[in-house]
C-alpha positions in Angstrom: -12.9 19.6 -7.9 -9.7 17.9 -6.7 -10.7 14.6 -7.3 -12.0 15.1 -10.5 -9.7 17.4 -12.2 -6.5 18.6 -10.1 -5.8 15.1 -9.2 -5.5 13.3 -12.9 -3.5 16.9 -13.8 -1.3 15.9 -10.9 -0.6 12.7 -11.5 0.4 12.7 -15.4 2.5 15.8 -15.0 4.2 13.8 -11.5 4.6 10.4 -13.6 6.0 12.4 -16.7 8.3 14.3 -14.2 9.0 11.1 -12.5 9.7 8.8 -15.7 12.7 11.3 -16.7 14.0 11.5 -13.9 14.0 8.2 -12.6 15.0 7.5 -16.1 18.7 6.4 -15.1 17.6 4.2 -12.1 15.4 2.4 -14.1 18.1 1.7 -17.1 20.0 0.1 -14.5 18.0 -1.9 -13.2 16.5 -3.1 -16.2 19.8 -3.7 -17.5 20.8 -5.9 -14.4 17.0 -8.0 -14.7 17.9 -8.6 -18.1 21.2 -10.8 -17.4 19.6 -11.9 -14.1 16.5 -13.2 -15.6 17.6 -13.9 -19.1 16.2 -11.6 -20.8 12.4 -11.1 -18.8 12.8 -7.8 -16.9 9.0 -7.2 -16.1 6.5 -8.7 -15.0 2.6 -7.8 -16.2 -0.6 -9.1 -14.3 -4.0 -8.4 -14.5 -5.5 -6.2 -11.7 -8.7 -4.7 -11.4 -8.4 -0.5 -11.3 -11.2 1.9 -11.0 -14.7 0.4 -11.3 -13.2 -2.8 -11.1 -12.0 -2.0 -14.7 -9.2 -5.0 -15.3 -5.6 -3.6 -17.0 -2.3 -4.9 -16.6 -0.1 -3.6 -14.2 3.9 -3.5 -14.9 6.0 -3.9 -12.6 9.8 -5.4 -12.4 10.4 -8.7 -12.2 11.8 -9.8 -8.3 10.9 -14.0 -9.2 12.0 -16.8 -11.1 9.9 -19.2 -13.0 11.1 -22.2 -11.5 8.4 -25.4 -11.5 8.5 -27.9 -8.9 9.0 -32.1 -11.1 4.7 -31.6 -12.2 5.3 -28.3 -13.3 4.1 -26.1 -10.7 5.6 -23.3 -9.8 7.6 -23.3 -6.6 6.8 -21.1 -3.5 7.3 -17.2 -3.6 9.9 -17.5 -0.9 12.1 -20.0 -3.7 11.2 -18.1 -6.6 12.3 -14.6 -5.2 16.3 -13.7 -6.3 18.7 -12.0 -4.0 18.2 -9.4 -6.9 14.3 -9.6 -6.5 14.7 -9.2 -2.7 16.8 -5.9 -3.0 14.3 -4.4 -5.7 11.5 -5.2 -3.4 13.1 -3.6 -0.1 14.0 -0.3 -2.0 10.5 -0.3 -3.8 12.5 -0.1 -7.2 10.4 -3.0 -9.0 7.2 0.0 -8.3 9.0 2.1 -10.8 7.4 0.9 -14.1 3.9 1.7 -12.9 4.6 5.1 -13.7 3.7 3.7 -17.0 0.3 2.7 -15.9 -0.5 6.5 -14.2 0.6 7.9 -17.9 -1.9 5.5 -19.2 -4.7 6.2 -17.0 -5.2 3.1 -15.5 -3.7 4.1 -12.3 -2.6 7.1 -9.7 0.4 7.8 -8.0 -1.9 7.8 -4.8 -4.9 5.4 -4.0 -5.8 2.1 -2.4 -3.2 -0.6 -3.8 -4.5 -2.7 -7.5 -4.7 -5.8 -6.1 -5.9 -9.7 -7.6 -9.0 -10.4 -9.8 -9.5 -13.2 -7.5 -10.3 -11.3 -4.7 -13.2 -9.5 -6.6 -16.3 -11.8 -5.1 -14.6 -12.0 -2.1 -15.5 -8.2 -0.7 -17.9 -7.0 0.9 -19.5 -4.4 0.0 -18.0 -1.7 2.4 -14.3 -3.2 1.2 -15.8 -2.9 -2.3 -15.6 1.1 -2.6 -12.0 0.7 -2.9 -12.4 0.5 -6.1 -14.5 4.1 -6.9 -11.1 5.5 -7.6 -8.3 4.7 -9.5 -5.5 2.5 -7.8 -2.9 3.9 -6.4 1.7 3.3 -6.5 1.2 4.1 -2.6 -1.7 4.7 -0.8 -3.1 5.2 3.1 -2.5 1.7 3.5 0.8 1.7 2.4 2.4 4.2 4.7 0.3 2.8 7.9 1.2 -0.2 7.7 1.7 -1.7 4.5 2.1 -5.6 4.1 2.7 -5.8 7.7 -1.4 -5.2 8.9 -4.2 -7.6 8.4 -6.1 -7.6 5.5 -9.3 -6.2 7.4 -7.5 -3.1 8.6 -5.8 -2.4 5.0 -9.2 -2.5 3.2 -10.6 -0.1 6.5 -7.2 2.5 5.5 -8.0 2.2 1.9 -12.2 2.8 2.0 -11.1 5.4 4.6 -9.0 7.3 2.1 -11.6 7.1 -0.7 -14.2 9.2 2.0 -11.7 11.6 2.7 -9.6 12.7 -0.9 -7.9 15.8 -0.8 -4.6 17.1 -1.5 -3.4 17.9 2.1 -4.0 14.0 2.1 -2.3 13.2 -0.6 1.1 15.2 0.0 0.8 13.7 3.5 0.9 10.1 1.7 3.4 11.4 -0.5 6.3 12.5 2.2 5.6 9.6 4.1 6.3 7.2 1.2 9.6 8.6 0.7 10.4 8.0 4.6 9.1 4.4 4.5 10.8 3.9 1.3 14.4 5.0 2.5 13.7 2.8 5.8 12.2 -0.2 4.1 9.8 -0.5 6.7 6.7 -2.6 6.8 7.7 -4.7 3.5 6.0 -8.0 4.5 4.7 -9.3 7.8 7.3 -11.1 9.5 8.9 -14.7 8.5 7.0 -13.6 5.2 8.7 -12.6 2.1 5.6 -11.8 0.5 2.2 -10.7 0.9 -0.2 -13.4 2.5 -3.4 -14.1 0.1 -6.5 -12.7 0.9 -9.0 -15.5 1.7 -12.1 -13.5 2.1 -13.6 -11.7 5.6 
């Protein structure tokens, strides 16, 4: 019942809710990407959602598109702005996926959409991440977050997909805004972003 029907309810009335509200944060910072990253304030990439359904997540820009003399792009850590690393710490550049919940392609709570790439690379107990929709924050997220392996994020996140219900959920939800206001667990350390996933 709560999976099914309370939970979508939920979440588009929380987005809509959110969206306003948010509204003025958002202007702001969109405003400030614009000038900082002339004129490219988000940034959309292909994830897989429910099913392992592919959409395109939105997201604010925190990088550059700098390219090394061949024309590769440089590392994260060279591409990432001061800017970029203040959005990240405060969550702000998460905003825009409130978007994707109004869409349907996401939730404000499950496991986290993550790369196409690392489809083939589950197994199949990691793969039931992906019987619900993906999630702004998740189980993962507020043990842990990008500062646990890989192994035990995909544990949290099949974990939470066994066990859905909306004491969980609000529990998720209060401890987001904690983590959030204590930008805690951002990145593992010496990291300024997530380390790829290169299969178990």
């Amino acid at each position: 019942m709560y999976r099914q029907f309370i939970k979508p309810l939920l979440d588009f009335v929380m987005a809509f809710l959110g969206f306003i509200l948010l509204s003025p944060i958002c202007i702001i910072v969109l405003i400030l990407l614009l000038i900082n990253n002339k004129g490219t304030p988000f940034f959309f990439q292909k994830r897989p959602g429910k099913n392992e359904k592919i959409f395109k997540v939105i997201k604010f820009k925190t990088m550059n598109d700098k390219r090394d003399e061949k024309g590769n792009l440089l590392s994260d850590a060279e591409r990432l702005t001061s800017m970029g690393k203040f959005i990240r710490k405060t969550s702000l550049d998460e905003l825009p996926q409130l978007m994707n919940v109004l869409k349907g392609d996401m939730s404000i709570i499950g496991p986290r959409p993550l790369l196409p790439k690392y489809l083939p690379l589950y197994n199949e107990e990691q793969k039931k991440r992906h019987e619900v929709k993906p999630g702004i924050t998740g189980w993962a997220q507020v043990n842990g977050r990008n500062a646990i392996s890989w192994q035990r994020k995909f544990e949290l996140d099949v974990w939470y997909v066994k066990n859905i219900n909306i004491k969980l959920d609000i529990e998720i939800l209060l401890k987001t805004i904690i983590k959030v206001i204590k930008s805690k667990d951002i990145n593992k350390e010496n990291q300024v972003t997530t380390t790829r996933f290169k299969g178990n």
